[in-house]
C-alpha positions in Angstrom: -22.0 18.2 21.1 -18.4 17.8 20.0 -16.5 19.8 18.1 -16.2 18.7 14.4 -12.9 17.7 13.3 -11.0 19.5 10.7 -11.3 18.4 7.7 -7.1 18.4 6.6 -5.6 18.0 10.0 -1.7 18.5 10.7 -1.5 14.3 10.4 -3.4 14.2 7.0 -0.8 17.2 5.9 1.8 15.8 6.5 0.8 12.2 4.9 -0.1 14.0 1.6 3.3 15.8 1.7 4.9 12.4 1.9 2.9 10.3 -0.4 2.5 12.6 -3.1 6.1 14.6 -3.3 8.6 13.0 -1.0 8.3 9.6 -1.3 7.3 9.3 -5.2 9.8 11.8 -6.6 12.8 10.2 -4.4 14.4 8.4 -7.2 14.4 11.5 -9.4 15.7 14.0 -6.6 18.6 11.3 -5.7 19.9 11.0 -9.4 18.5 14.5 -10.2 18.0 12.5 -13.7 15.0 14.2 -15.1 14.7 12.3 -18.8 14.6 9.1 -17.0 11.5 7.7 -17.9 11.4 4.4 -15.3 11.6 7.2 -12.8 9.0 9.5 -13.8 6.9 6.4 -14.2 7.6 5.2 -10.9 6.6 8.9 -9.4 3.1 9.3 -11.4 2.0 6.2 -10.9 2.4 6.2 -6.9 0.8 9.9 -6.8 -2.0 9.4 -9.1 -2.8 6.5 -7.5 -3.3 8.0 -4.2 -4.9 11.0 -5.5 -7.8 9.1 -7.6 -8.1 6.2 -5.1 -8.6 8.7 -1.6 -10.5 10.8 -3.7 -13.0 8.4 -5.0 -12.9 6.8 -1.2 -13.3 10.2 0.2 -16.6 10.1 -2.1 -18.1 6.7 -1.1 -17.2 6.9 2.6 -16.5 10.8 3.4 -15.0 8.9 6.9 -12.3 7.2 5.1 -9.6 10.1 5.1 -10.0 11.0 8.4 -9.8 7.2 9.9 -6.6 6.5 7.6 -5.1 10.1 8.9 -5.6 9.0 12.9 -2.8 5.9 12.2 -1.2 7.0 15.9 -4.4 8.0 17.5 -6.2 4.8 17.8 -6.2 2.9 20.9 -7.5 -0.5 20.0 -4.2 -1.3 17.8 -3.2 -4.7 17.6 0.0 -5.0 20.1 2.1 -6.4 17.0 0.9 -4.0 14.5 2.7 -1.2 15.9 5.8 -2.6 14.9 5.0 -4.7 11.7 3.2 -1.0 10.3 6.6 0.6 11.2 8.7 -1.7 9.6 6.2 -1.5 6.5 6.8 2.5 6.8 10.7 2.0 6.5 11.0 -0.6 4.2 8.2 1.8 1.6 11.1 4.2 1.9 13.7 2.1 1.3 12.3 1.1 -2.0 12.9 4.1 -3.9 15.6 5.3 -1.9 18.0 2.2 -2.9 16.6 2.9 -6.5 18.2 6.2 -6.6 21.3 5.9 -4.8 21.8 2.5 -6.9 21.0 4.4 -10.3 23.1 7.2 -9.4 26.5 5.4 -7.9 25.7 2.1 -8.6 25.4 0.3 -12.0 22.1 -0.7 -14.0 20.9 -4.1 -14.3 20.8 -3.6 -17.6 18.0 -5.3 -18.5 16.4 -5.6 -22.2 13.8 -2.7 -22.9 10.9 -5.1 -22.4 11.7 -5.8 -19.0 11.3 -2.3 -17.7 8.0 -2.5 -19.9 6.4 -5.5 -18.7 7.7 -4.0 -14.9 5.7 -1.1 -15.9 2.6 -2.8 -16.5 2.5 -4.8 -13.4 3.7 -1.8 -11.3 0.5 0.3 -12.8 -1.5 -2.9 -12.6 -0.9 -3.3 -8.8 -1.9 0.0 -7.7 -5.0 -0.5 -9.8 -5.9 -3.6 -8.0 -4.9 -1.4 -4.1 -6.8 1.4 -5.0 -10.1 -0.8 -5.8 -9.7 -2.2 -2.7 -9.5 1.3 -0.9 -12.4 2.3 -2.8 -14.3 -0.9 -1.8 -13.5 -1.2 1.7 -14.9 1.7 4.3 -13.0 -0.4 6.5 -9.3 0.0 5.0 -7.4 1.9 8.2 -3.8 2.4 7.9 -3.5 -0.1 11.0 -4.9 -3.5 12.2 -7.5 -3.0 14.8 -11.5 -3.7 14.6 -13.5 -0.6 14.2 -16.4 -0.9 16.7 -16.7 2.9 16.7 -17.3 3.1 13.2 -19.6 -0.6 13.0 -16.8 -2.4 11.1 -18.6 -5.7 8.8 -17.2 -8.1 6.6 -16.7 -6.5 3.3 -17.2 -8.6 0.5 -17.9 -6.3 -2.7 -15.3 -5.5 -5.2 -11.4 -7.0 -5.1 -12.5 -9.2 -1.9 -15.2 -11.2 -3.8 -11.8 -12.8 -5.1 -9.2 -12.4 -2.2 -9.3 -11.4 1.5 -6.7 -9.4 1.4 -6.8 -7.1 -2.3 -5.0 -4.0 -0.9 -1.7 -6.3 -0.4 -2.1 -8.0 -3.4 -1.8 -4.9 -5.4 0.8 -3.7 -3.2 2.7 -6.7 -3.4 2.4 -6.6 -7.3 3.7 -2.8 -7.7 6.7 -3.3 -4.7 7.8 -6.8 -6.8 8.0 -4.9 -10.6 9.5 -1.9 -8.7 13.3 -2.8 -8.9 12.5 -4.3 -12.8 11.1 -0.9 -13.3 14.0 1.1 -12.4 16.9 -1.4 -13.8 18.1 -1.6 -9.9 19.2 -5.6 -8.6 19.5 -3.7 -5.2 16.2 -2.5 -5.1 15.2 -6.6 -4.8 16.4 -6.3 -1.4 13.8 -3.7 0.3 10.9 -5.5 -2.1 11.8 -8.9 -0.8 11.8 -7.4 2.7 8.1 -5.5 1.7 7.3 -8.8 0.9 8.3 -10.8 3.9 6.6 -8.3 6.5 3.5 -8.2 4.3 3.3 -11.7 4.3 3.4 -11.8 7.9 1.0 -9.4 8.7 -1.7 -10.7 6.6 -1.5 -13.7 8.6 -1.3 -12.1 12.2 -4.6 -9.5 10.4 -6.7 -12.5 9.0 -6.3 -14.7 12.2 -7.2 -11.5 13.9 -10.4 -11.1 12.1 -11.3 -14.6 12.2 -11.6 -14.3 16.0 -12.9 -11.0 16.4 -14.7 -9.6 13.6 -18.6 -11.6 13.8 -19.2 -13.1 9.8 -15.4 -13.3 8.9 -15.2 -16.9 10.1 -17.7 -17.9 7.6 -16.1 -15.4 4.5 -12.9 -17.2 4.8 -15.0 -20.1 3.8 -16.5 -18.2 0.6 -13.4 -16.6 -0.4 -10.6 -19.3 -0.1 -7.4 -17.1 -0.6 -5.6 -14.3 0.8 -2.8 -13.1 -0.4 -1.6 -14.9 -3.7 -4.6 -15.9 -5.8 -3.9 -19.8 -6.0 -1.5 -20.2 -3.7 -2.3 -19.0 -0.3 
């Protein structure tokens, strides 16, 4: 018999400090600008998001929190992943980091009020469409590898009846309004860069899957796109 695992381990800890105070509240703590409503906006909607959505995951697949939590444990990476997932670590930071530092020593954009509106609704609409596909997908680790030990399948239910890869999409979506959303024409720079390493991963992750995951070949025939509905 093995000894059960903790339910909050130190890694878990530490992940909820980041994603929930940290990371979220980084714009407001650079600028120390506590009306500003882009950057309270920013903050809620990136820890409510990952409140609801690991807590409705946690309730579908009680496995979920602790597989996401072991990012470093797991042995079966994928070689590259272990760079492209640190790059996507630094670059998450970078986003609101720039957005502080530029809207507390640099100048706004300055764009018109409905800018920062429509932003809004497409940052909030993008973690929508990221936590479905947490919720939806048992299989959702924090890195690329196939999950043999927990008898990883092709998940086709929710977001991923439309698109193999939802949780990027919605991603994507909420990184891209991000520097709209906070008036900042520097903050383009670490989106674009999101972007570009999130566009290469879901390449290097769906050819991955395609030759190791049995019933993925035939899903990519199914469900055509993976990444931008339309496009690719």
């Amino acid at each position: 018999m093995t000894e059960k695992e903790p339910l909050l381990s130190f890694s878990l800890i530490l992940q909820l400090l980041l994603f929930i105070v940290i990371v979220p509240l980084l714009p407001l703590l650079i600028t120390w600008r506590w009306d500003w409503w882009q950057g309270w906006l920013f903050a809620l909607g990136m820890i409510l998001s990952f409140v609801i959505s690991r807590w409705l995951a946690a309730r579908r697949n009680p496995d979920i929190l602790a597989e996401r939590s072991k990012i470093t444990k797991h042995e079966n990476i994928e070689p590259w992943d272990k760079t492209l997932a640190t790059l996507l670590g630094v670059a998450g930071l970078l986003l609101p980091l720039v957005g502080g530092l530029d809207a507390r020593f640099g100048h706004p954009a300055g764009f018109p009020l409905w800018v920062p509106v429509v932003a809004a609704a497409l940052y909030l609409a993008g973690m929508v469409v990221a936590s479905w596909a947490l919720i939806a997908n048992r299989f959702f680790s924090g890195v690329v590898r196939i999950q043999e030990d927990r008898g990883q399948v092709v998940v086709r239910s929710g977001p991923y009846r439309w698109l193999r890869h939802p949780g990027y999409s919605g991603a994507l979506l909420s990184y891209l309004a991000t520097p709209f959303l906070l008036d900042s024409w520097w903050t383009c720079l670490p989106a674009l860069l999101l972007t570009l390493i999130m566009v290469v991963r879901t390449a290097l992750e769906d050819k991955t899957l395609q030759e190791k995951l049995p019933g993925y070949k035939d899903y990519t025939r199914e469900v055509r796109y993976r990444l931008f509905p339309g496009i690719w």
